[in-house]
C-alpha positions in Angstrom: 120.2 65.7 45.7 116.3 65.8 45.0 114.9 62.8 43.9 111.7 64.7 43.5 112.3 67.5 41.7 114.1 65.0 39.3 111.3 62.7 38.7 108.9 66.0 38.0 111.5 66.7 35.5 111.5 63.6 33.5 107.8 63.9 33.8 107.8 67.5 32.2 110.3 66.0 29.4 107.8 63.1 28.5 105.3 65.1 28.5 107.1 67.8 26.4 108.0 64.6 24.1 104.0 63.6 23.9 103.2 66.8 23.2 105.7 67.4 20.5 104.8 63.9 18.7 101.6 65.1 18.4 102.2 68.2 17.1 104.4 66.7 14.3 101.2 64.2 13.2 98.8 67.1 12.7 98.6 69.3 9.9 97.7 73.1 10.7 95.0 72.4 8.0 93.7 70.1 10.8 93.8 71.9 13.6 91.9 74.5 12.1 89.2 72.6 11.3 89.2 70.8 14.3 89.3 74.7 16.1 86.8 76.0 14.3 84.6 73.1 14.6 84.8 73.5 18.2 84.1 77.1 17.7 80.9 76.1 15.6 80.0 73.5 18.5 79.9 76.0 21.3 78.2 78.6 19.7 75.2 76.2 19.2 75.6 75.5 23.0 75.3 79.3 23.4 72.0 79.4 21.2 70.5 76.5 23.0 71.1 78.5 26.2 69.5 81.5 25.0 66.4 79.9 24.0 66.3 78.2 27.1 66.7 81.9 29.3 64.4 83.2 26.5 61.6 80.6 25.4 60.1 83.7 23.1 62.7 83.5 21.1 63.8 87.5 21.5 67.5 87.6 21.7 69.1 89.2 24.6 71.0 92.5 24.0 74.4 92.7 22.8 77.1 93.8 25.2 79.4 96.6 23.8 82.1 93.7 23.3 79.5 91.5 21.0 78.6 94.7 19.0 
């Protein structure tokens, strides 16, 4: 027997259980706006970085992914 592998068990089942609580409280309404706010959040960090690599304010080129 493997007391171990038992105990990392249970502890994937709780977590499994935490997981799935939460996931039956939020709405997928919710979570998109919570996503997209997140989304919104890092593209100002982006910006903020630009300016910072390009005080000028010029814009660096677009890489054929960004096009």
């Amino acid at each position: 027997m493997h007391p171990l592998g038992h105990d990392q068990a249970a502890e994937y089942r709780r977590q499994a259980q935490e997981i799935r609580l939460i996931a039956q409280r939020i709405s997928i309404n919710e979570a998109r706006e919570q996503l997209l706010e997140s989304t919104e959040h890092l593209e100002r960090l982006a910006e903020a970085e630009e300016r910072k690599d390009n005080p000028k304010g010029s814009k660096p080129e677009l890489n054929a992914q960004e096009r």
